[in-house]
C-alpha positions in Angstrom: 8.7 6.3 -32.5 5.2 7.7 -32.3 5.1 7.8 -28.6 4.9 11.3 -26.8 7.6 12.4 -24.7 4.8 12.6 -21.7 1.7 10.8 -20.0 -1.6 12.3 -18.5 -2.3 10.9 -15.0 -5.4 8.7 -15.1 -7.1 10.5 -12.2 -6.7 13.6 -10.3 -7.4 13.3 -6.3 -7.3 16.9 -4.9 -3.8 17.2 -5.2 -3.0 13.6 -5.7 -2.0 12.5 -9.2 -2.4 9.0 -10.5 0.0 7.6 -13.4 -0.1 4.0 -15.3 2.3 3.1 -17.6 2.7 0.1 -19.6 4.8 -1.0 -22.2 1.5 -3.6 -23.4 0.1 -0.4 -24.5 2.6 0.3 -27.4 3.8 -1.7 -30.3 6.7 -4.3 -30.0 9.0 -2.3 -31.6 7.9 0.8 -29.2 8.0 -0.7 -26.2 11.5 -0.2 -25.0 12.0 3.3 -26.4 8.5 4.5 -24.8 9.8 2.6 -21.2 13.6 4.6 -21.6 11.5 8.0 -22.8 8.2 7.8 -20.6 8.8 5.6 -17.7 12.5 6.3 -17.6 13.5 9.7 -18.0 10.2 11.2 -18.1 8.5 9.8 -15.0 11.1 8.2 -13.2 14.0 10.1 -13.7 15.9 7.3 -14.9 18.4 5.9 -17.7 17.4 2.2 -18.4 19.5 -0.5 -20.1 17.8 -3.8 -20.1 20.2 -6.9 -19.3 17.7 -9.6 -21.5 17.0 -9.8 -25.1 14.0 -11.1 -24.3 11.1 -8.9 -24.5 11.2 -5.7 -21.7 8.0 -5.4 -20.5 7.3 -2.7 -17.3 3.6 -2.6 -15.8 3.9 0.8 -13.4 1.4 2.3 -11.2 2.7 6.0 -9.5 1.1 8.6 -7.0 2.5 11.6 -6.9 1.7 14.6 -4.4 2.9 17.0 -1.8 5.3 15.3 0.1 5.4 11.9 -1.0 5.8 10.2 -3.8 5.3 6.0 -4.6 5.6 3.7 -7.4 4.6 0.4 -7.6 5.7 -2.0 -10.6 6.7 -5.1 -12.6 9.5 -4.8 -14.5 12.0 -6.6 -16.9 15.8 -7.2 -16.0 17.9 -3.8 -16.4 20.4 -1.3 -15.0 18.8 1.9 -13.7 20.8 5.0 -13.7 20.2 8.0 -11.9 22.4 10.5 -13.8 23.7 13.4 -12.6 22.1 15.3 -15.4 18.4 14.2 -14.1 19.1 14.9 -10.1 16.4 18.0 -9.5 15.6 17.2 -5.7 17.6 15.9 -2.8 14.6 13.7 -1.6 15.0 10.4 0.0 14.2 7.4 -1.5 13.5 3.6 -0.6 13.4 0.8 -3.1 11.9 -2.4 -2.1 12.2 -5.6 -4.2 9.3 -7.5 -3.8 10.3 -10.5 -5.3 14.1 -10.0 -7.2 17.5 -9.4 -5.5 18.8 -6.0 -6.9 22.0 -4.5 -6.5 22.6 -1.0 -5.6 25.5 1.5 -6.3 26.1 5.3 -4.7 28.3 7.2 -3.0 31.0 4.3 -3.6 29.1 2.1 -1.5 27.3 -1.2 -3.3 24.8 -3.2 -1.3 23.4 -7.2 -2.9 20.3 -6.8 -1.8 17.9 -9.9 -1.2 14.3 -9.9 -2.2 11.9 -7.5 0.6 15.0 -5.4 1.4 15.0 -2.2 0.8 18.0 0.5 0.1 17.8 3.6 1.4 19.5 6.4 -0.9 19.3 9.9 -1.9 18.2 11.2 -5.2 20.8 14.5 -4.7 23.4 12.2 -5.9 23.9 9.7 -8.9 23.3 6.2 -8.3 22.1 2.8 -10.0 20.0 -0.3 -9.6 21.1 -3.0 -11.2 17.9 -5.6 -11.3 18.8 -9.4 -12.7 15.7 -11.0 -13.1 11.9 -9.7 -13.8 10.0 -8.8 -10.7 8.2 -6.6 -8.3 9.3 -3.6 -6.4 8.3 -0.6 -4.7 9.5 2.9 -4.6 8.9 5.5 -2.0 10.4 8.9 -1.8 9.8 11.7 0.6 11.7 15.2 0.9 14.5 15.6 2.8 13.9 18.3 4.7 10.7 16.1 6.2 12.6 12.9 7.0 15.9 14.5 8.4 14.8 16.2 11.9 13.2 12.6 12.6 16.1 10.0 11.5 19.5 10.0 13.6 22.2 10.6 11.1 20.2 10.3 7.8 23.5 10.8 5.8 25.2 7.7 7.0 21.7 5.8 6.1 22.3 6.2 2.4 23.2 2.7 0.0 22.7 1.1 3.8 19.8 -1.8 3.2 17.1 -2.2 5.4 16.4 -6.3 6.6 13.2 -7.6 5.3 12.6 -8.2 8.6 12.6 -5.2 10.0 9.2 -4.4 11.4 8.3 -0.8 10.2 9.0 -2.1 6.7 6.8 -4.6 6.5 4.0 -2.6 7.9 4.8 -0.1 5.6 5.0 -2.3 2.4 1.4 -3.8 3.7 -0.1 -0.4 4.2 1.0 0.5 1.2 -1.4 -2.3 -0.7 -4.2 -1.5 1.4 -4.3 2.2 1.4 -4.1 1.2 -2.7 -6.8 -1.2 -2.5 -8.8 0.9 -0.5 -8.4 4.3 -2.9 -7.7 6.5 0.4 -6.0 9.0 -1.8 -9.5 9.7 -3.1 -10.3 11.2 0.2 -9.2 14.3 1.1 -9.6 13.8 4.9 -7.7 10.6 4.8 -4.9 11.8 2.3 -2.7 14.0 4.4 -3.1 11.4 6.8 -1.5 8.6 4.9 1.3 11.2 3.7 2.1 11.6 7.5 1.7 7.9 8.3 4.3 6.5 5.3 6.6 9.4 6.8 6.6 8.1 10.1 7.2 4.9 8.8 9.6 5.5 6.9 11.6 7.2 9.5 11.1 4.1 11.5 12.7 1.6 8.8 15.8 3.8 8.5 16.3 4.7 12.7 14.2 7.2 14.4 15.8 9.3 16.8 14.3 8.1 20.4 11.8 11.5 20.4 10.4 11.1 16.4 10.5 7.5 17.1 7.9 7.1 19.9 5.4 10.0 17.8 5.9 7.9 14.9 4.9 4.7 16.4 2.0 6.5 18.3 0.9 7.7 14.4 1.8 5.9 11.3 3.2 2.6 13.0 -0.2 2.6 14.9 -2.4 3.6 12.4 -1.0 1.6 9.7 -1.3 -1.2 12.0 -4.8 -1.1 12.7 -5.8 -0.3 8.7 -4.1 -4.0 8.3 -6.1 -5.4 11.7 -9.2 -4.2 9.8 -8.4 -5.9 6.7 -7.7 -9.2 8.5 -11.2 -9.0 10.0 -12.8 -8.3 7.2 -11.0 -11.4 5.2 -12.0 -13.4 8.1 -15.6 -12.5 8.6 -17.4 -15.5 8.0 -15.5 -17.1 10.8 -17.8 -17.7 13.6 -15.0 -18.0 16.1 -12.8 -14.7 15.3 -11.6 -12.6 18.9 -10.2 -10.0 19.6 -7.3 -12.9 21.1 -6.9 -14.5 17.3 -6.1 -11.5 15.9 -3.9 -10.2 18.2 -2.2 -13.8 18.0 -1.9 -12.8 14.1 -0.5 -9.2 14.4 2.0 -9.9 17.6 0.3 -7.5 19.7 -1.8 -7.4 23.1 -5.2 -7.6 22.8 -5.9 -4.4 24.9 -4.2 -2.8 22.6 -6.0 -4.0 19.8 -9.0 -3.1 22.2 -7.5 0.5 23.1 -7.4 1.4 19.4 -11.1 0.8 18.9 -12.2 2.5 21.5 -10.6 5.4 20.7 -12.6 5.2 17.5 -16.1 5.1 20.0 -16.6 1.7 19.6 -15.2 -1.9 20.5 -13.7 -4.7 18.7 -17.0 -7.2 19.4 -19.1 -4.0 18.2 -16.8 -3.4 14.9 -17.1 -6.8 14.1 -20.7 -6.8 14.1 -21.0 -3.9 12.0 -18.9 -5.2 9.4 -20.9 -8.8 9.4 -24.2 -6.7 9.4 -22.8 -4.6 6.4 -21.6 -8.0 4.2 -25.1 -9.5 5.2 -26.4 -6.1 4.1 -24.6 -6.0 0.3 -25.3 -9.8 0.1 -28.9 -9.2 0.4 -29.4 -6.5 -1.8 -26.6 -7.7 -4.3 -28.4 -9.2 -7.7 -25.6 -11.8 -8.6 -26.6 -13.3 -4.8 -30.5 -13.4 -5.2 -30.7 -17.1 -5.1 -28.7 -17.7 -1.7 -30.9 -18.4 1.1 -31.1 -16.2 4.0 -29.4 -18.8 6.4 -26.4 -18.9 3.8 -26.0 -15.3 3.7 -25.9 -15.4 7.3 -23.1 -18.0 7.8 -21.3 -16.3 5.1 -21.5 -13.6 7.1 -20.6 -15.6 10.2 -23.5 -15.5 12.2 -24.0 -19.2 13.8 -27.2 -17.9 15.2 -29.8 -17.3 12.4 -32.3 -15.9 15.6 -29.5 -13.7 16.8 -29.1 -12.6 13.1 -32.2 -11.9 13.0 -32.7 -9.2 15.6 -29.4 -7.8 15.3 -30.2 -6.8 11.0 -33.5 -5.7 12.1 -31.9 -3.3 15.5 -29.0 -1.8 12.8 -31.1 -1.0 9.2 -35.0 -1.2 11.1 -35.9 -4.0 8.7 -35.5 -7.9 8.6 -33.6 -9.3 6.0 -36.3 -11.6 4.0 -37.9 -7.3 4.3 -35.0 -5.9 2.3 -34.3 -8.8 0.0 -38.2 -8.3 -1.3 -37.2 -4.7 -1.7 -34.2 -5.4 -3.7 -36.1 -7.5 -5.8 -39.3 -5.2 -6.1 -36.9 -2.4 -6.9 -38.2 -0.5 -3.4 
């Protein structure tokens, strides 16, 4: 086979490294020798036999830094061994299959996991995934020595599952896409902070003790929550009638403390939501592929009702009107 043994990350982030595998990239007769070599024993730690003659295909994305590890991936149906020969860490580890059941072995326990639960286990021990069917999963692993002061009785968590249900998953599965989509590893200010965050989530998916639990709520639950309120707002911008009440509604929380968390950030929720029309009217404006929508469009695209009120509040935040900055854009000004 003329694959290498190993694969350069794509990008570097401070101490953040970024890894993409994909059997696509080699020829058909490579492709399941580079996934056993590369993504299997090389990046994964893992011994894979595939359960299909059909063609194995695995599509991987990882990060991998200080504290925390996370993979995210399609792959083809196969048995995943964790040898004892490959164990080099006693970190924890969570598997989540997005949309497959999977069935998990260690410690002589064996959990039939449905799709969106998770299995908690330890990678000081050998183990195995067997996955039937092609499909989506995520893996996240974090040291040991961090997870264990804040989880009551982390030993008797491993080859236990974790409902797909359960709250602190779910927040952590949906961080996990937007923290991707949004490149936070790229910032170094941010990055330590989403380390600490999956921790605390994590912690809260397996059982917090009482004292870890309430910090980690007050920290990652918290702040992962509010990175998905954002999100929602900004998906829901051009809807004239979004409150503070409709998104609370959405997430299952008060709307004080959706309120609470903004203004701990110096502003309000009516005030963050204006910013973030004004900014969308802003990239509209200047955008070239949107120089033929009218202003009024951009406006209720934006979801200003009020093209007055639009108006004067584009004009307060970037000192110009927006028919000023469109002729700029277009001048090249």
């Amino acid at each position: 086979m003329s694959t290498s043994s190993t694969i350069s990350p794509v990008a570097h982030y401070g101490n953040c490294a970024v890894v993409r595998f994909s059997t696509d990239d080699y020829a058909p007769h490579e492709r399941l020798d580079a996934c056993r070599e590369i993504y299997g024993r090389t990046l994964s730690k893992r011994d894979i036999e595939p359960l299909s003659a059909e063609r194995f295909r695995t599509d991987a994305t990882l990060w991998r830094m200080p504290g925390l590890g996370i993979a995210k991936a399609r792959r083809s149906a196969a048995v995943y061994r964790l040898p004892r020969a490959f164990i080099d860490s006693d970190d924890v580890f969570m598997t989540i299959g997005l949309t497959s059941t999977c069935e998990a072995h260690q410690l002589g326990r064996v959990l039939d996991l449905k799709p969106g639960e998770a299995s908690v286990m330890t990678a000081s021990e050998p183990a195995c995934l067997k996955v039937p069917t092609y499909g989506q999963y995520i893996n996240v692993r974090a040291p040991r020595r961090i997870l264990s002061p804040s989880v009551a009785d982390l030993d008797a968590a491993y080859c236990r599952s974790i409902p797909a249900h359960n709250p602190a998953l779910r927040l952590m599965i949906r961080y996990i896409g937007l923290i991707e989509k949004a490149e936070a590893f790229a910032a170094p200010d941010l990055r330590q902070q989403v380390v600490t965050h999956i921790h605390d989530l994590m912690a809260l998916a397996i059982g917090a003790t009482c004292d870890a639990a309430e910090i980690a709520r007050s920290r990652g639950g918290e702040a992962a929550r509010l990175r998905a309120i954002k999100q929602d707002i900004a998906n829901r911008l051009d809807q004239p009638d979004l409150s503070v009440a409709a998104i609370a509604a959405q997430h299952r929380v008060k709307a004080r403390w959706i309120q609470r968390q903004f203004e701990r950030e110096g502003t309000t929720f009516t005030e963050y939501v204006l910013m973030q029309r004004l900014a969308r009217a802003h990239r509209l404006l200047t955008g070239p592929g949107h120089a033929g929508l009218k202003i009024s469009a951009i406006a209720l695209d934006a979801g200003f009702g009020d093209l007055s009120y639009f108006n004067r509040a584009f004009r307060r935040r970037y000192g110009v009107t927006p028919s000023e900055l469109r002729a700029a854009a277009v001048s090249g000004g």
